[in-house]
C-alpha positions as CSV (number, residue, x, y, z in Angstrom):
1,X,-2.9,-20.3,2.1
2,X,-0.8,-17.9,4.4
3,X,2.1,-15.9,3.9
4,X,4.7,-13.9,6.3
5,X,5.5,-10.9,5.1
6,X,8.4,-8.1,6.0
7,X,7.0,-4.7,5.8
8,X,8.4,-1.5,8.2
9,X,11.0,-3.6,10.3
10,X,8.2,-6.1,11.4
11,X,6.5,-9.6,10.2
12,X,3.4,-10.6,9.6
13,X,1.4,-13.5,9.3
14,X,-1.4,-13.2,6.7
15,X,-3.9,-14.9,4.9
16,X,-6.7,-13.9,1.7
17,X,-9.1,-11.8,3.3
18,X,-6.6,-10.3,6.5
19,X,-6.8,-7.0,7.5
20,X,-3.7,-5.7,9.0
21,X,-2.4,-2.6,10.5
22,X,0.9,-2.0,9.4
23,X,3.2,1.3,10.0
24,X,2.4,4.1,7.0
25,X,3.1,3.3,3.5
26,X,2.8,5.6,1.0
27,X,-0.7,6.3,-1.1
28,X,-4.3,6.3,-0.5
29,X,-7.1,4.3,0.4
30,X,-8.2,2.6,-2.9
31,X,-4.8,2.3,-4.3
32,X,-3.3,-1.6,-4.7
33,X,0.0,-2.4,-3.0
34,X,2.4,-5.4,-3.3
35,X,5.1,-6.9,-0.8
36,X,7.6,-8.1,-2.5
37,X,9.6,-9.4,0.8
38,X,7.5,-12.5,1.6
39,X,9.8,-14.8,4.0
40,X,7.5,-17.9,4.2
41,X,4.1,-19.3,2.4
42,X,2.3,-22.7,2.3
43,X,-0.4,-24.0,3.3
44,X,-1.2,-26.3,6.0
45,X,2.1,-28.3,7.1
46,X,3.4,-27.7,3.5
47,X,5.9,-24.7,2.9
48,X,6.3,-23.2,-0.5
49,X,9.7,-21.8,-2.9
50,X,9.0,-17.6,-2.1
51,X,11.5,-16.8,-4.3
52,X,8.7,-15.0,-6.9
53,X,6.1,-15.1,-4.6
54,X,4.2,-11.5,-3.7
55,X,1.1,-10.7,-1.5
56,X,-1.2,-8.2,-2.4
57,X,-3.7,-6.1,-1.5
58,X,-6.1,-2.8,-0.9
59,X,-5.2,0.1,1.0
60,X,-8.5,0.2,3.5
61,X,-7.5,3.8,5.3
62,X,-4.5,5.8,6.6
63,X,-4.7,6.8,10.3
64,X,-2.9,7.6,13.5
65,X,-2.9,5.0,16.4
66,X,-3.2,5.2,20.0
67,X,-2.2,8.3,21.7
68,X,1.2,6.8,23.8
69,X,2.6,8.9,26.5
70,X,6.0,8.9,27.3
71,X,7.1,10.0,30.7
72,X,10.7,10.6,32.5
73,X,11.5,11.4,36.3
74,X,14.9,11.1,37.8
75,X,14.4,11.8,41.4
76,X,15.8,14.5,43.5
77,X,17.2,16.1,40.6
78,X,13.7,17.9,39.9
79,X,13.9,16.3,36.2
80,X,10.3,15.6,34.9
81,X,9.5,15.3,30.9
82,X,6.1,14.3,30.0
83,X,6.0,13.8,26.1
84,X,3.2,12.2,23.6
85,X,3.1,10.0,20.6
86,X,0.9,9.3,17.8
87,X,2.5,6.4,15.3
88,X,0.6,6.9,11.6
89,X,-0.6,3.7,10.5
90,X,-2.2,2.1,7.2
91,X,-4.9,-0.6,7.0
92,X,-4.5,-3.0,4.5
93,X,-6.6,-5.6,3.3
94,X,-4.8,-8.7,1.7
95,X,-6.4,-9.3,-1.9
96,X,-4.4,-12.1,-3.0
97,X,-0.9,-14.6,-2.4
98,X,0.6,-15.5,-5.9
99,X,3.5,-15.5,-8.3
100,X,4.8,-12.2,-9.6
101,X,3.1,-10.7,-12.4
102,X,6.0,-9.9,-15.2
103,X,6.1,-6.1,-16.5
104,X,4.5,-5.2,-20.2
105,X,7.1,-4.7,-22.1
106,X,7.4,-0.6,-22.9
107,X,5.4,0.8,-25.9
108,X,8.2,2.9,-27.1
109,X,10.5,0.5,-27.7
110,X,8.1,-1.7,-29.9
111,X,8.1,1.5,-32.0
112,X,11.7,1.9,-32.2
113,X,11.8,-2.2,-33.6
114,X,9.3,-1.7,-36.3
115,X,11.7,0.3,-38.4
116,X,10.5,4.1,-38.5
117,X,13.7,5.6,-37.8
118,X,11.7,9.4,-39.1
119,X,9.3,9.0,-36.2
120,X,11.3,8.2,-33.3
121,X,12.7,10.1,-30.5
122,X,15.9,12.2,-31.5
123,X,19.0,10.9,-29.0
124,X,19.9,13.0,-26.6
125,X,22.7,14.9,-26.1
126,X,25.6,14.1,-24.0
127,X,26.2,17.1,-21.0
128,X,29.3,19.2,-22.8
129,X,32.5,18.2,-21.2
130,X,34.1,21.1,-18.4
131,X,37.8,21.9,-20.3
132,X,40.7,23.2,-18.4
133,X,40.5,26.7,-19.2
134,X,37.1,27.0,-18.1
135,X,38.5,25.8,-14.6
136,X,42.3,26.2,-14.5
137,X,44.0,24.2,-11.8
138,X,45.4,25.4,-8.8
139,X,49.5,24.9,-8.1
140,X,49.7,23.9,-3.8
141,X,50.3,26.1,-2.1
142,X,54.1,26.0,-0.9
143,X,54.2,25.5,2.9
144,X,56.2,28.4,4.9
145,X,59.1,28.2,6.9
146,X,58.5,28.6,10.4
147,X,59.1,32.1,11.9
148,X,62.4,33.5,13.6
149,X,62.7,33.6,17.2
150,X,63.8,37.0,18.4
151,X,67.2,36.2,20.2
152,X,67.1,37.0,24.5
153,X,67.8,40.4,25.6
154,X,70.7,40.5,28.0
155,X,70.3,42.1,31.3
156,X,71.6,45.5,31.6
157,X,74.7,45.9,34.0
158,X,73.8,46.1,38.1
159,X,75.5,49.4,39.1
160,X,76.0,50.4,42.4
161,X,74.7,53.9,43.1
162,X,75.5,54.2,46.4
163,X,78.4,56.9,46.5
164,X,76.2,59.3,44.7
């Protein structure tokens, strides 16, 4: 049986027993992980419903890839930028295509149903309510009249100073 699965903006095509190299996903080598984002299974020429389907599997290492340098030159313009790149990668082997498991339902909820109200969990507060002296509203601010021009000075008299 195969399955494609979507997992860091890419698809991939796996099977029982795959290793793949995927981009990083969170945890360690050892821990389980699940893609719930399976776009196509069957087996053979037969395709099957996806809707609950999930892949599994086994984290096998987290690591860096290849070493990718990145290089940029505009001529004449002196303009030269050498830069590197590492991507971090996981390796994961595929443990298993199936249906979705369902959750357990939570333990402290079957306590709260058997009827010992003495032993259960005191409810929780609701946060205290802000009232409006603690934060007294502002009135807008009025908006100002625009300023006064000055009016023009008028030009003193022309005089003629000749005859003294």
């Amino acid at each position: 049986m195969f399955a494609v699965v979507r997992t860091g903006g890419k698809q991939y095509r796996v099977a029982e027993g795959d290793v793949i190299t995927i981009e990083k996903i969170a945890g360690q080598a050892g821990d389980s992980v699940s893609f719930d984002d399976v776009l196509m299974a069957g087996e053979g020429a037969t395709l099957k419903d996806t809707k609950s389907l999930t892949v599994s599997g086994e984290i096998v290492e987290q690591g860096r890839g290849e070493k990718i340098i990145v290089f940029k030159k505009k001529r004449r313009h002196n303009y030269r930028r050498k830069n590197g790149h590492r991507q971090m990668l996981t390796q994961i082997k595929i443990t298993g295509i199936g249906a979705a498991k369902k959750a357990a339902p939570k333990k402290a909820a079957a306590k709260a149903d058997d009827g010992d109200t003495a032993k259960a969990a005191p409810a929780k507060k609701a946060p205290a309510k802000k009232t409006a002296t603690t934060k007294a509203a502002k009135p807008a601010a009025a908006k100002k009249a625009p300023a006064k021009k000055a009016p023009a000075k008028k030009a003193a008299p022309k005089t003629d100073d000749k005859d003294a």
